[in-house]
N, C-alpha and C positions, 0 to 999 in steps of 0.2 A: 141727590147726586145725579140721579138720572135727567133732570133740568137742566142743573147745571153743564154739563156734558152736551146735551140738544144745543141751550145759547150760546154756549161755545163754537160746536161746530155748524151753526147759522151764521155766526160771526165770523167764521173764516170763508164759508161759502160768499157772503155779501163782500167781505171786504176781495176774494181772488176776481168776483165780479165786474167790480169797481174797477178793478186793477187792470183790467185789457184795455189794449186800443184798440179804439175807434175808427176802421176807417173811413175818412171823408175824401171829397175833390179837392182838387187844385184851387178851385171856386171858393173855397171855405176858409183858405190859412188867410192870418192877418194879410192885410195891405203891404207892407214891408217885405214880406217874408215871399208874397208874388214877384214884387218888384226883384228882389235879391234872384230870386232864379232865374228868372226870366232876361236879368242884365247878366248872370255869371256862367248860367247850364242853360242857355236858349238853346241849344244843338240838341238837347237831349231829353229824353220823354220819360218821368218820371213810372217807376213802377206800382210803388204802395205809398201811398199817402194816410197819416193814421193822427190821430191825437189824442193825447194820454194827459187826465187832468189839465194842466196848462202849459204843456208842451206840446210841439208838434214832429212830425219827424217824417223826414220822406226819402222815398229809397229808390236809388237809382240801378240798372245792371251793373255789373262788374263790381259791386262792393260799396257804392257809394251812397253815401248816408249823411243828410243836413237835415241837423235838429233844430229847431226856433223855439222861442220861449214865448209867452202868451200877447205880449208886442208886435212880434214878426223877425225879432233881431234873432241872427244867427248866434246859436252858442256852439255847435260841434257839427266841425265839417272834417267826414274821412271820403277818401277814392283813393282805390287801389288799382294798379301800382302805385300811381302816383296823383296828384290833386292839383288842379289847377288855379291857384292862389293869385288870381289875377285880382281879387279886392284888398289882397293885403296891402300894406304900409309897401313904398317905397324902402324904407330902412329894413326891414325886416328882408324884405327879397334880398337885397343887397349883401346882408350878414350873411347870409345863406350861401348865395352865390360866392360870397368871395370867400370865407370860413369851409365850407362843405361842394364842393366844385362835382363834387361825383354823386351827391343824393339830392335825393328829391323828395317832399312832402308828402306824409301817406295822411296826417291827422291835423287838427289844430280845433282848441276846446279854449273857450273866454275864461277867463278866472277871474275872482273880483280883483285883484291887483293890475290884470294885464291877458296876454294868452300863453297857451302851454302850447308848443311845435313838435312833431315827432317826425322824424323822417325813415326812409327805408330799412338805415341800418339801426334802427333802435335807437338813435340819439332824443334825446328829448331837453328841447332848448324852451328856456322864460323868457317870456318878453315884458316889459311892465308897460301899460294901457299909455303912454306916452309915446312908445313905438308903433302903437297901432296907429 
C-alpha cells in the first residue's frame, strides 16, 4: 500500500511538472506566429511569452493574450476592452459593424468548423471557416 501511495504521488508530482509553462523569447515561437504579431501588435511589447506542450501563448499589458498552436497559427486572441481584429475576414467586421453598432470585440478562439466572437456585452457569435 505504502508503494502504491509513493508512485502515485510521484505521478502527480511529474505530471504538475510537466504541466507549467515554459517561458521562452519572442525568438523562439514559430515563424508564423512572429510574423502575425509583428503585422497585427507591432506597437506593442509583449510581456510573458511561455510555451505549454505544443501551444504557445503570449501576453500583452491590459489583458491581452494570443495563443498559437505548434504551427504559429493563431487560435485565441482576447484584449480588453476591446481587440483590434484588423486580420479578421472582411465579412465578419461587417456583420459586426452593422448587427452590433455599439460593441466591440473582447475575444475570438478558432473552432474546427469556423471561430467563436465574443464581444463586450457577452454576445457570443459563430462564424463557420468560410467567413474567415
Amino acid at each position: 500500500m505504502k508503494k502504491l501511495l509513493l508512485a502515485f504521488v510521484a505521478l502527480i508530482a511529474v505530471t504538475t511538472l510537466q504541466a507549467k509553462d515554459t517561458p521562452i523569447k519572442l525568438e523562439q515561437l514559430p515563424a508564423a506566429a512572429q510574423t502575425f504579431l509583428s503585422t497585427n501588435l507591432a506597437l506593442h511589447t509583449p510581456t510573458l511569452i511561455t510555451k505549454h506542450d505544443d501551444t504557445y501563448r503570449v501576453r500583452y499589458g491590459a489583458g491581452c493574450i494570443v495563443e498559437f498552436n505548434k504551427k504559429g497559427e493563431w487560435i485565441e486572441f482576447a484584449w480588453f476592452p476591446s481587440v483590434p481584429y484588423t486580420f479578421l475576414s472582411a465579412t465578419i467586421n461587417q456583420y459586426i459593424k452593422a448587427n452590433y453598432p455599439n460593441s466591440s470585440i473582447t475575444r475570438i478562439t478558432k473552432t474546427k468548423g469556423g471561430c467563436s466572437v465574443w464581444l463586450n456585452d457577452e454576445t457570443e457569435l459563430t462564424f463557420e471557416s468560410k467567413d474567415m
